[in-house]
mmCIF file of the C-alpha atoms, coordinates in Angstrom:
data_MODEL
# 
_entry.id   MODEL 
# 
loop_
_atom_site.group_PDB 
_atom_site.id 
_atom_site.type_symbol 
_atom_site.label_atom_id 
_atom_site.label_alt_id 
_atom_site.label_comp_id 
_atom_site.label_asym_id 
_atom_site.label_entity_id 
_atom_site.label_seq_id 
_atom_site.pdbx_PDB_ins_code 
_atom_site.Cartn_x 
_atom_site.Cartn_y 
_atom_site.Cartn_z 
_atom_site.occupancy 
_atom_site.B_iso_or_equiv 
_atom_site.pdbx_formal_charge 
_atom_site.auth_seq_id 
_atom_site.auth_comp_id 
_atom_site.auth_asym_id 
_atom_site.auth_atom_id 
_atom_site.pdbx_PDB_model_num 
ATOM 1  C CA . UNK A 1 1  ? 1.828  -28.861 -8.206  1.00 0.00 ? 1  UNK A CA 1 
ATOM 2  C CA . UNK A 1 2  ? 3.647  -25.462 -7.605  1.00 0.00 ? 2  UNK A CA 1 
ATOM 3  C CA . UNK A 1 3  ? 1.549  -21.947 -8.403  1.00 0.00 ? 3  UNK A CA 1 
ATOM 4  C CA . UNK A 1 4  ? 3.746  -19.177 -8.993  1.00 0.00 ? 4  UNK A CA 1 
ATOM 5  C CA . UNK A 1 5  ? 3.335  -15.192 -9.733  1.00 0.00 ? 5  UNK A CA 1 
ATOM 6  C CA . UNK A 1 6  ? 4.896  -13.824 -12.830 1.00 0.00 ? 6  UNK A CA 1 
ATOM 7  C CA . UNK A 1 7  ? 5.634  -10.593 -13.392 1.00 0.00 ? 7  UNK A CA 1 
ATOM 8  C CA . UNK A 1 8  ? 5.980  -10.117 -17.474 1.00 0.00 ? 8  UNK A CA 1 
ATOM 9  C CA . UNK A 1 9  ? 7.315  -7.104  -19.012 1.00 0.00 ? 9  UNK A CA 1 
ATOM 10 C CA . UNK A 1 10 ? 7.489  -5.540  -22.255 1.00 0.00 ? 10 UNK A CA 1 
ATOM 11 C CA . UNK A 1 11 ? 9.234  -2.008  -23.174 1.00 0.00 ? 11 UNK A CA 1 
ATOM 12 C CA . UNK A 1 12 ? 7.498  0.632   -24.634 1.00 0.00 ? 12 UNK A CA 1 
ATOM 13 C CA . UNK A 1 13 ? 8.260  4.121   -25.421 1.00 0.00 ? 13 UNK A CA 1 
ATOM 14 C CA . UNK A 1 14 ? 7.181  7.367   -24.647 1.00 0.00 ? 14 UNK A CA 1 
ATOM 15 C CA . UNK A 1 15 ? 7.912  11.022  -26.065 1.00 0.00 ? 15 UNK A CA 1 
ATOM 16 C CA . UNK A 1 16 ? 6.935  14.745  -24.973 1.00 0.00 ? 16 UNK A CA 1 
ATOM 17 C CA . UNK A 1 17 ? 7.306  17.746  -27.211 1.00 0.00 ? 17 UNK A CA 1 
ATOM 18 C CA . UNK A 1 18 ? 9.702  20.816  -25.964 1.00 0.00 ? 18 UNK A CA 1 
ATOM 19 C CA . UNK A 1 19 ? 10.066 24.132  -27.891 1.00 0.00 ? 19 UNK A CA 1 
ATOM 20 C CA . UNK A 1 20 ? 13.332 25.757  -27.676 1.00 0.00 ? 20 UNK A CA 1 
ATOM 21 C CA . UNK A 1 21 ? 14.439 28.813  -28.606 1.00 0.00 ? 21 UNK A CA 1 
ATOM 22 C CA . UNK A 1 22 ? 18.623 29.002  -29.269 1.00 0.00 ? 22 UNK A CA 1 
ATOM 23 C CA . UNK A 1 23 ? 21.632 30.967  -30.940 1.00 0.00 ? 23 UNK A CA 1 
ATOM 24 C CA . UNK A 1 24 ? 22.264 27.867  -33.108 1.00 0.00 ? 24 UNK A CA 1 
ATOM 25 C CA . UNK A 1 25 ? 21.403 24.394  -34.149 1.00 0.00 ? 25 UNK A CA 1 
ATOM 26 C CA . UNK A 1 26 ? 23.875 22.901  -32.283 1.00 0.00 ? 26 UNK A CA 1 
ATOM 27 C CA . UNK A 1 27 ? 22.395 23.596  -29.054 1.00 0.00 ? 27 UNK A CA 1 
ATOM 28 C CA . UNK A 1 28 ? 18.853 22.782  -29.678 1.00 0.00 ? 28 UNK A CA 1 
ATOM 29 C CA . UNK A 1 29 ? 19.765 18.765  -27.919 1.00 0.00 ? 29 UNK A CA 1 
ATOM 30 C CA . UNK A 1 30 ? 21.664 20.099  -25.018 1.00 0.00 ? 30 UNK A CA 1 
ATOM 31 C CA . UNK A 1 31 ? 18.725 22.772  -24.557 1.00 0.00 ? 31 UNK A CA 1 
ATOM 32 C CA . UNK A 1 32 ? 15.811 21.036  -24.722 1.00 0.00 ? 32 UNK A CA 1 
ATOM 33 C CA . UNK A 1 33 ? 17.064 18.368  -22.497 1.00 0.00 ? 33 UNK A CA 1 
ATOM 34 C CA . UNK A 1 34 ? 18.007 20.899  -19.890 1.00 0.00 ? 34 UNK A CA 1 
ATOM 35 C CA . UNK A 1 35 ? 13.976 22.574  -20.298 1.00 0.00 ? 35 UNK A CA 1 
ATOM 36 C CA . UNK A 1 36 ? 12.934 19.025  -19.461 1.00 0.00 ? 36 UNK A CA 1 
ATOM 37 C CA . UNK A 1 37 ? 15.034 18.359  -16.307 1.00 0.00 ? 37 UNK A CA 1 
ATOM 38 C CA . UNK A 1 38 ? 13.356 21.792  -14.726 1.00 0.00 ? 38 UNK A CA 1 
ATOM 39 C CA . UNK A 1 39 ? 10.172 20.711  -15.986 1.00 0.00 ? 39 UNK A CA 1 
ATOM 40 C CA . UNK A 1 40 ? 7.735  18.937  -13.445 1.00 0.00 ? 40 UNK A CA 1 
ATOM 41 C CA . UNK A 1 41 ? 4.880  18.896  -15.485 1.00 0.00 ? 41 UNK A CA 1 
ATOM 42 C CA . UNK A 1 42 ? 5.853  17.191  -18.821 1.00 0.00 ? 42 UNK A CA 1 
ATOM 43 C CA . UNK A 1 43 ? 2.976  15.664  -20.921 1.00 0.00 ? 43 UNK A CA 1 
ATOM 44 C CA . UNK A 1 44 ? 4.033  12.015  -22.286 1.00 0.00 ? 44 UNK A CA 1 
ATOM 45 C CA . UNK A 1 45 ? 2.406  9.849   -24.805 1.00 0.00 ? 45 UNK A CA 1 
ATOM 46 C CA . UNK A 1 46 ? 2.572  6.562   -25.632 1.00 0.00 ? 46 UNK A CA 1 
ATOM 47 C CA . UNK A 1 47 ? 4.330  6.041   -29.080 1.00 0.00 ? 47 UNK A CA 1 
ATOM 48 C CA . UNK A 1 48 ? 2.364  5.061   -31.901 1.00 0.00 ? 48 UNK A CA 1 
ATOM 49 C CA . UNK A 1 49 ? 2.958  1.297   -32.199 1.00 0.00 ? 49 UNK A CA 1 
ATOM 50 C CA . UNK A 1 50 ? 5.107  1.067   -29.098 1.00 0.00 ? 50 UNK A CA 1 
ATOM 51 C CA . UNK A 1 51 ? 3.061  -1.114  -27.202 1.00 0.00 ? 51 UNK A CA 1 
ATOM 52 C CA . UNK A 1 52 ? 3.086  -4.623  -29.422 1.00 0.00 ? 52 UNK A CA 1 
ATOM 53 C CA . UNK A 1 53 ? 6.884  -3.692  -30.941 1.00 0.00 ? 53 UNK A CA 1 
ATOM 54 C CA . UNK A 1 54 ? 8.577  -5.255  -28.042 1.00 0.00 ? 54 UNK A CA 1 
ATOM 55 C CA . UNK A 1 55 ? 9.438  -8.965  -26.830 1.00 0.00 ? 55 UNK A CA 1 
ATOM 56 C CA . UNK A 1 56 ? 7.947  -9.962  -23.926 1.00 0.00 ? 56 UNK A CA 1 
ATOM 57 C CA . UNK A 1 57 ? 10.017 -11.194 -20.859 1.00 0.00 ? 57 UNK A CA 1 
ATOM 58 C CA . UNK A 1 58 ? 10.265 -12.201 -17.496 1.00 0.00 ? 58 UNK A CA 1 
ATOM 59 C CA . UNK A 1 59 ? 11.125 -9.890  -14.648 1.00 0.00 ? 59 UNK A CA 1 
ATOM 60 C CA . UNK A 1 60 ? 10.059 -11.337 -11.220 1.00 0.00 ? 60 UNK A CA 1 
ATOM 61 C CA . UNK A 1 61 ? 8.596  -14.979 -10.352 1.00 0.00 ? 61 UNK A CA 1 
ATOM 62 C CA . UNK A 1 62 ? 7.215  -15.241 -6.685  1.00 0.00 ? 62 UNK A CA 1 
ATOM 63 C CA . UNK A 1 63 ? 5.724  -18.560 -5.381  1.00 0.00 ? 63 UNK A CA 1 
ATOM 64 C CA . UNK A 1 64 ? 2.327  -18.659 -4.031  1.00 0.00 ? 64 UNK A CA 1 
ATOM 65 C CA . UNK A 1 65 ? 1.916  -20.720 -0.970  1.00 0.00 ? 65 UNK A CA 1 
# 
């Protein structure tokens, strides 16, 4: 009998909160994802529900000698 090592995976979400401030509505997107990019220390949090929404699947199997 063969023993193996599987790596399963299941996608979750996560979101952070950024205040903008901007000329016009149209800009908020476009500004708040350029605050994130020079951001290094974003909080993130685990969506509510996230964690059992997703199918599981397979990513990696590695046999065990």
């Amino acid at each position: 009998m063969a023993r193996f090592s599987v790596i399963i995976t299941r996608d979750v979400t996560e979101s952070t909160i950024i205040e903008v401030d901007v000329e016009a509505e149209e800009q908020v997107e476009d500004a708040a994802l350029d605050k994130l990019r020079d951001c290094v220390d974003a909080e993130w949090r685990l969506d509510d529900g996230s964690w059992n929404q997703s199918d599981v699947y397979v990513t990696g199997i590695d046999p065990i000698p």
